[in-house]
Residue frames as a rotation matrix with the C-alpha (Angstrom) as fourth column:
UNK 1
-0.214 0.742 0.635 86.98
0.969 0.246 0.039 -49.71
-0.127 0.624 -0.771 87.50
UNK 2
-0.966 -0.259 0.013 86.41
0.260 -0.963 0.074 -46.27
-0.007 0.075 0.997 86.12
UNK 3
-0.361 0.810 0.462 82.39
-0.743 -0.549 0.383 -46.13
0.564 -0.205 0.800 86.54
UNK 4
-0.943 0.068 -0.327 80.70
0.272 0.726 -0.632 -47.29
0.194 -0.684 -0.703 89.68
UNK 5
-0.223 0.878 0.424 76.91
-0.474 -0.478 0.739 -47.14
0.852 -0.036 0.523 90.90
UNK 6
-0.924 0.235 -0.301 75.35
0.370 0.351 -0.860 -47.48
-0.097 -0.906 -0.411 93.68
UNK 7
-0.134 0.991 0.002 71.33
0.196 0.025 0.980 -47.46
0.971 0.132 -0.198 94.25
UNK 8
-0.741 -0.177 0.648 69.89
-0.442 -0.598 -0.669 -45.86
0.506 -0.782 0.364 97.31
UNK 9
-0.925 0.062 0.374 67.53
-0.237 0.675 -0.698 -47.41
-0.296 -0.735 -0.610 99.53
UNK 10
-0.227 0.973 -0.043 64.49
-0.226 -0.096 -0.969 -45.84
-0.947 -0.210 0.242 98.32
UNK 11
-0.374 -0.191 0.907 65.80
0.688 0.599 0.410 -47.01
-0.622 0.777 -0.093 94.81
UNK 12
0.513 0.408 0.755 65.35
0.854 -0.151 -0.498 -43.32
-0.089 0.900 -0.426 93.90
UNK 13
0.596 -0.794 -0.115 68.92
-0.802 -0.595 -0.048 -41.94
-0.030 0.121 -0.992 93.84
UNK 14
0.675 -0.618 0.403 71.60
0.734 0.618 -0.281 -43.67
-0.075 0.486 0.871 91.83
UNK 15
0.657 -0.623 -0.424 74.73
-0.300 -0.732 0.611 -42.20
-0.692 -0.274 -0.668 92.39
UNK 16
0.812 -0.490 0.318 77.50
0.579 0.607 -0.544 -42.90
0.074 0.626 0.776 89.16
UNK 17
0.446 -0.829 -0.338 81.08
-0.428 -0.529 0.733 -42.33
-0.786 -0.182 -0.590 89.84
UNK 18
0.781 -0.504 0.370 83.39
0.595 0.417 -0.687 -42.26
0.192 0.757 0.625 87.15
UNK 19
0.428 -0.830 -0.358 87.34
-0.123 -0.446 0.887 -41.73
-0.895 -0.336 -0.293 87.11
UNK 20
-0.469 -0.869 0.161 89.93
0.241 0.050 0.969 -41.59
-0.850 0.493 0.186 84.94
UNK 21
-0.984 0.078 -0.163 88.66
-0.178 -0.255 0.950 -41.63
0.032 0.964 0.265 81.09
UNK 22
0.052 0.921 0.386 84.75
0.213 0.367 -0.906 -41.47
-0.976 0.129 -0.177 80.11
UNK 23
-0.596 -0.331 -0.731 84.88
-0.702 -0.226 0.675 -42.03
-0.389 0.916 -0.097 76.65
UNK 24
0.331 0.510 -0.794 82.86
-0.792 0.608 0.060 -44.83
0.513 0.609 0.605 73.93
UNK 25
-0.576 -0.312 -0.756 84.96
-0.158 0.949 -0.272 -47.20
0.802 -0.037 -0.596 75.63
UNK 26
-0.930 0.342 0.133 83.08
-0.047 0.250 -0.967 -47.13
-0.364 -0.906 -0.216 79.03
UNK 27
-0.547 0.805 0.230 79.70
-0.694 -0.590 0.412 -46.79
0.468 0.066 0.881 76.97
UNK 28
-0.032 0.614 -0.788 78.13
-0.107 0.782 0.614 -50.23
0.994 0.104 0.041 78.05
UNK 29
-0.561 -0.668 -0.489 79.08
0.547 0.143 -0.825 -49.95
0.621 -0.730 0.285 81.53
UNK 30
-0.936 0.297 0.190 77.74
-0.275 -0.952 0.131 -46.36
0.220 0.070 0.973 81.29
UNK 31
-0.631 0.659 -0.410 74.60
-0.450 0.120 0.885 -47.94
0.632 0.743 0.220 80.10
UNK 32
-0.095 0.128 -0.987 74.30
-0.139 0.980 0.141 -50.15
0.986 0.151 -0.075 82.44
UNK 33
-0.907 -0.417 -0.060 74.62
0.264 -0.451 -0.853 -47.88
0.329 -0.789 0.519 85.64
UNK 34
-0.725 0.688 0.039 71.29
-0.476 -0.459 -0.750 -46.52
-0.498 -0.563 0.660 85.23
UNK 35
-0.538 0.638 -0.552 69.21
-0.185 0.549 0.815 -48.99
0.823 0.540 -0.177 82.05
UNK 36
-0.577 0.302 -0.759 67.55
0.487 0.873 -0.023 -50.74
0.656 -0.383 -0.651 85.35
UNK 37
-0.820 0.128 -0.557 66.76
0.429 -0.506 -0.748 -47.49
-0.378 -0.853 0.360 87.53
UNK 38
-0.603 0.679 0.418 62.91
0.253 -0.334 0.908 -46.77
0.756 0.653 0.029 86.15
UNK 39
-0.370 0.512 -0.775 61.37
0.871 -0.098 -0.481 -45.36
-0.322 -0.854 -0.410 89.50
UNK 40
0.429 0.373 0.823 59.46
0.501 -0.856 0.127 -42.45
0.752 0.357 -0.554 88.54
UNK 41
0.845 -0.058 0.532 61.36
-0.349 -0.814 0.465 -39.20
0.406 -0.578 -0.708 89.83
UNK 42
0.329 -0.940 -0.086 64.77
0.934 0.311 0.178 -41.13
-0.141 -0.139 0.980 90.11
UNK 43
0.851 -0.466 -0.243 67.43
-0.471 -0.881 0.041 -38.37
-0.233 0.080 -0.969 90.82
UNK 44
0.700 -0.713 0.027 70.76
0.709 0.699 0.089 -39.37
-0.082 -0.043 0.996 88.93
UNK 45
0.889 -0.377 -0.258 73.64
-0.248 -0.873 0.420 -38.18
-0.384 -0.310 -0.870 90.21
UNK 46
0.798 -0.600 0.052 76.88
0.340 0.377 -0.861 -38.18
0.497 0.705 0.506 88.07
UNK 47
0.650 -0.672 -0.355 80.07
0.206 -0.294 0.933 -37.95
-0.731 -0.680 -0.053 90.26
UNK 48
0.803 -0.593 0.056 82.84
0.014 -0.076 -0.997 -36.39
0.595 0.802 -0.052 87.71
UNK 49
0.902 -0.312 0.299 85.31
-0.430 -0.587 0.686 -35.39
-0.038 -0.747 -0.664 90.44
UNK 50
-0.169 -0.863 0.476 88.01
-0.182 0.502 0.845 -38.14
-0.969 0.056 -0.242 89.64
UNK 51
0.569 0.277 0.774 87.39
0.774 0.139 -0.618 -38.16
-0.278 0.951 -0.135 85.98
UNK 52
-0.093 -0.784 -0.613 90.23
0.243 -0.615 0.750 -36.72
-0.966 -0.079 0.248 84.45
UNK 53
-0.903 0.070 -0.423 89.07
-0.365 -0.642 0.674 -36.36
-0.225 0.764 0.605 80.44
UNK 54
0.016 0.988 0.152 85.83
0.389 0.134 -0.911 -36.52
-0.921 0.074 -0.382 78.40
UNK 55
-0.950 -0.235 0.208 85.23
0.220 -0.027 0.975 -36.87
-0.223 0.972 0.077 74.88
UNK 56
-0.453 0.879 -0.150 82.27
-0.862 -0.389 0.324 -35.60
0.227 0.276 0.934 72.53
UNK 57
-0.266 0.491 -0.829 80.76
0.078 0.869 0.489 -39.55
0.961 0.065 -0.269 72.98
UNK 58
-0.776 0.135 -0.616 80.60
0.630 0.200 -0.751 -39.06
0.022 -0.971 -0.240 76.90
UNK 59
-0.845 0.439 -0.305 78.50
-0.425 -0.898 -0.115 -36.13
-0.325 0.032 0.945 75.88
UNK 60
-0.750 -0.243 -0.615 76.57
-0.645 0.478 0.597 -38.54
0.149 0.844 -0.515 73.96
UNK 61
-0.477 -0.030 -0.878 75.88
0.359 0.905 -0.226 -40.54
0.802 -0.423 -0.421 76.64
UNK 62
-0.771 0.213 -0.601 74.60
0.520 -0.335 -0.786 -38.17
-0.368 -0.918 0.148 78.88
UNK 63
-0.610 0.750 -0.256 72.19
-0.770 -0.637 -0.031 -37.20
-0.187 0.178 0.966 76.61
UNK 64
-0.098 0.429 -0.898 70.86
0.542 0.780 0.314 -41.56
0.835 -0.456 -0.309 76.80
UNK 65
-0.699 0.165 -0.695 70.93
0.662 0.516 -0.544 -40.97
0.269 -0.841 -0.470 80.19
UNK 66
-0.857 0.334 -0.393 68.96
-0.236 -0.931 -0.277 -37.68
-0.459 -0.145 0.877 79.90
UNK 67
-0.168 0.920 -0.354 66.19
-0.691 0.146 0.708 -39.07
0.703 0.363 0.611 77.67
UNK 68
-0.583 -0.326 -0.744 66.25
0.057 0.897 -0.438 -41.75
0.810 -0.298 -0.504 80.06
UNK 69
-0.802 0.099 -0.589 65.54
0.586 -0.057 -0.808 -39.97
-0.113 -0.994 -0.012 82.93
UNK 70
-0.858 0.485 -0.167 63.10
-0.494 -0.692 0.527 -37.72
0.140 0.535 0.833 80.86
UNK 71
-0.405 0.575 -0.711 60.86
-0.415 0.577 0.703 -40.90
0.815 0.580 0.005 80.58
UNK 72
-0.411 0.035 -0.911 60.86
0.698 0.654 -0.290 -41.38
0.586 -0.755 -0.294 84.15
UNK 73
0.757 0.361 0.544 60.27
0.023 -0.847 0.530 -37.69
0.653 -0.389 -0.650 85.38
UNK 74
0.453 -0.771 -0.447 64.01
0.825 0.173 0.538 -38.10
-0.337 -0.613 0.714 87.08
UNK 75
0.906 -0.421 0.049 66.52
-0.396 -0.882 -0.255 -35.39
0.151 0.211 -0.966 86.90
UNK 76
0.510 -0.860 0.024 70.22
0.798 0.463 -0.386 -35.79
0.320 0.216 0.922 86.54
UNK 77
0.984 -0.164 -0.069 72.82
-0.057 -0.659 0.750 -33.97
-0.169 -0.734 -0.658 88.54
UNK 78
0.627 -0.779 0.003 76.21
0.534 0.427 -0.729 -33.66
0.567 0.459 0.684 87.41
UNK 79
0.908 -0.415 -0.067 78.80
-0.025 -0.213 0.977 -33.07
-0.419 -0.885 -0.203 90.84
UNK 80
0.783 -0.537 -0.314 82.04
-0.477 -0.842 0.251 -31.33
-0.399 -0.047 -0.916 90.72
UNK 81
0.775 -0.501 0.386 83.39
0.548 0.227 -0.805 -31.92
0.316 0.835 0.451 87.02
UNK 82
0.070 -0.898 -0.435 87.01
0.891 -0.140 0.432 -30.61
-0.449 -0.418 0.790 86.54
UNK 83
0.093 0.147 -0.985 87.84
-0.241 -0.956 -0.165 -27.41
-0.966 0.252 -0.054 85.10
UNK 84
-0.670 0.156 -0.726 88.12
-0.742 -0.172 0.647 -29.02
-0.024 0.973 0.231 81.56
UNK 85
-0.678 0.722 0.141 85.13
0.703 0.580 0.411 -31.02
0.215 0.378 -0.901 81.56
UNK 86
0.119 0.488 -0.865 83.51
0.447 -0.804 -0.392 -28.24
-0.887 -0.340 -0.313 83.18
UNK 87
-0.671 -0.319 -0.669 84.79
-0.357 -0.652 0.669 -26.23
-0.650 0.688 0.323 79.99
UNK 88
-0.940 0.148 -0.308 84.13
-0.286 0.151 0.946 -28.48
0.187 0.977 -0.099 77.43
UNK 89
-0.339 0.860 -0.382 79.92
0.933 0.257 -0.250 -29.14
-0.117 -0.441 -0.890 79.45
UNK 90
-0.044 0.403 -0.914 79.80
0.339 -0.855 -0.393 -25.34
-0.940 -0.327 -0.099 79.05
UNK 91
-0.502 0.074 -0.862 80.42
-0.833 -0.309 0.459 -24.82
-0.232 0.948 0.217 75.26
UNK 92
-0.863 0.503 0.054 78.16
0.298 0.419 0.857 -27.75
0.408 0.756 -0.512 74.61
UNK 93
-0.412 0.716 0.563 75.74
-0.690 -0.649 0.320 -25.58
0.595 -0.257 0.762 76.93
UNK 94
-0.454 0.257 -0.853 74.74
0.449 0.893 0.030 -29.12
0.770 -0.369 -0.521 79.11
UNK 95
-0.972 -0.050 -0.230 73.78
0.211 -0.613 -0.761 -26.14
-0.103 -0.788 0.607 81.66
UNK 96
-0.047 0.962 -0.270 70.43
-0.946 -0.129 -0.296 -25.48
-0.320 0.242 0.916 80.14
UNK 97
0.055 0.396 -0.916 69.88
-0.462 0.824 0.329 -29.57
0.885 0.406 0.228 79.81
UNK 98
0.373 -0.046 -0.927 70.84
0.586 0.786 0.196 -30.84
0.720 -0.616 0.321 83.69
UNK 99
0.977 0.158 0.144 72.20
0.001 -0.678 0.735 -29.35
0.214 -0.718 -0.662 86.65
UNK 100
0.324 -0.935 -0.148 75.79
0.480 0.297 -0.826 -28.81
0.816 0.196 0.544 87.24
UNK 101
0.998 -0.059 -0.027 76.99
0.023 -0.070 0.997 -28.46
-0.060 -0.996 -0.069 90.81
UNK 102
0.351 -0.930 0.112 80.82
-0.509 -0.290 -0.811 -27.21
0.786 0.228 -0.575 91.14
Protein backbone atom coordinates (compact mmCIF):
# COMPACT_ATOMS: atom_id res chain seq x y z
CA UNK A 1 0.00 0.00 0.00
CA UNK A 2 1.77 3.20 -0.83
CA UNK A 3 0.14 5.53 2.04
CA UNK A 4 -0.20 4.34 5.58
CA UNK A 5 -1.37 6.18 8.92
CA UNK A 6 -1.17 5.60 12.07
CA UNK A 7 -2.83 7.79 15.07
CA UNK A 8 -0.97 8.25 18.28
CA UNK A 9 -2.32 7.66 21.55
CA UNK A 10 -3.10 11.08 22.49
CA UNK A 11 -4.89 11.17 18.99
CA UNK A 12 -2.67 14.24 18.44
CA UNK A 13 0.07 12.98 16.06
CA UNK A 14 -0.84 11.19 12.88
CA UNK A 15 2.02 9.97 11.27
CA UNK A 16 1.41 9.35 7.05
CA UNK A 17 3.85 7.23 5.27
CA UNK A 18 3.84 7.13 1.73
CA UNK A 19 6.12 5.09 -0.84
CA UNK A 20 6.52 4.62 -4.16
CA UNK A 21 4.22 7.17 -6.32
CA UNK A 22 2.05 10.11 -4.60
CA UNK A 23 0.20 11.28 -7.33
CA UNK A 24 -4.09 11.98 -8.04
CA UNK A 25 -4.16 8.39 -7.96
CA UNK A 26 -3.54 7.98 -4.15
CA UNK A 27 -5.78 11.22 -3.61
CA UNK A 28 -8.70 9.46 -1.64
CA UNK A 29 -6.52 7.43 0.43
CA UNK A 30 -4.53 10.67 0.95
CA UNK A 31 -7.75 12.11 2.09
CA UNK A 32 -8.57 9.78 4.17
CA UNK A 33 -5.30 9.55 6.35
CA UNK A 34 -6.02 12.63 8.10
CA UNK A 35 -10.28 13.80 7.06
CA UNK A 36 -10.99 12.14 10.73
CA UNK A 37 -7.94 13.69 12.79
CA UNK A 38 -9.82 17.13 14.14
CA UNK A 39 -8.02 17.40 17.65
CA UNK A 40 -7.13 20.88 18.01
CA UNK A 41 -3.17 21.22 17.67
CA UNK A 42 -2.90 17.77 15.80
CA UNK A 43 0.78 17.60 14.55
CA UNK A 44 0.80 15.82 11.01
CA UNK A 45 3.63 14.23 10.12
CA UNK A 46 4.26 13.26 6.41
CA UNK A 47 6.90 10.46 6.07
CA UNK A 48 8.32 10.97 2.28
CA UNK A 49 11.44 8.84 2.78
CA UNK A 50 10.27 5.80 0.55
CA UNK A 51 8.38 7.88 -1.88
CA UNK A 52 10.18 7.80 -4.92
CA UNK A 53 8.17 10.61 -7.29
CA UNK A 54 5.63 13.43 -6.80
CA UNK A 55 3.55 15.21 -9.12
CA UNK A 56 2.09 18.92 -9.10
CA UNK A 57 -1.45 17.09 -7.63
CA UNK A 58 0.53 15.67 -4.53
CA UNK A 59 1.33 19.31 -4.10
CA UNK A 60 -2.26 19.83 -4.26
CA UNK A 61 -2.96 17.71 -1.68
CA UNK A 62 -0.80 18.96 0.78
CA UNK A 63 -2.18 22.11 0.52
CA UNK A 64 -6.07 20.03 1.68
CA UNK A 65 -4.12 18.78 4.22
CA UNK A 66 -2.67 22.22 5.12
CA UNK A 67 -6.01 24.06 5.21
CA UNK A 68 -7.01 21.18 7.13
CA UNK A 69 -4.75 21.41 9.72
CA UNK A 70 -5.08 25.31 9.59
CA UNK A 71 -8.71 24.75 10.92
CA UNK A 72 -7.53 22.77 13.70
CA UNK A 73 -4.45 24.92 14.87
CA UNK A 74 -2.25 21.60 13.83
CA UNK A 75 0.94 21.90 11.98
CA UNK A 76 2.25 19.56 9.38
CA UNK A 77 5.74 18.21 9.19
CA UNK A 78 7.11 16.89 6.15
CA UNK A 79 10.28 14.08 7.13
CA UNK A 80 13.11 13.30 4.91
CA UNK A 81 11.70 13.83 1.22
CA UNK A 82 14.22 12.70 -1.49
CA UNK A 83 16.45 14.92 -3.26
CA UNK A 84 13.82 15.37 -6.11
CA UNK A 85 10.86 15.91 -4.12
CA UNK A 86 12.92 17.92 -1.96
CA UNK A 87 13.69 19.92 -5.31
CA UNK A 88 10.55 20.08 -6.78
CA UNK A 89 8.91 21.26 -2.51
CA UNK A 90 11.59 23.97 -2.89
CA UNK A 91 10.64 25.69 -6.24
CA UNK A 92 7.04 25.49 -5.18
CA UNK A 93 8.54 27.27 -1.94
CA UNK A 94 6.30 24.58 0.51
CA UNK A 95 9.23 25.88 2.97
CA UNK A 96 7.47 29.05 3.90
CA UNK A 97 3.94 26.91 4.16
CA UNK A 98 5.10 23.70 6.59
CA UNK A 99 8.17 22.45 7.95
CA UNK A 100 10.55 20.34 6.11
CA UNK A 101 12.93 18.16 8.08
CA UNK A 102 15.86 16.48 5.85
Amino acid sequence: MAIVSTVGDSNKDVLIKVSDRFDFSQYKVFRDSYCDSNVAGTAFRLDLSAANYMDSSALGMLLLLKEHADKINGKIVIERPNDSINKILEIAQFHHLMEIVR
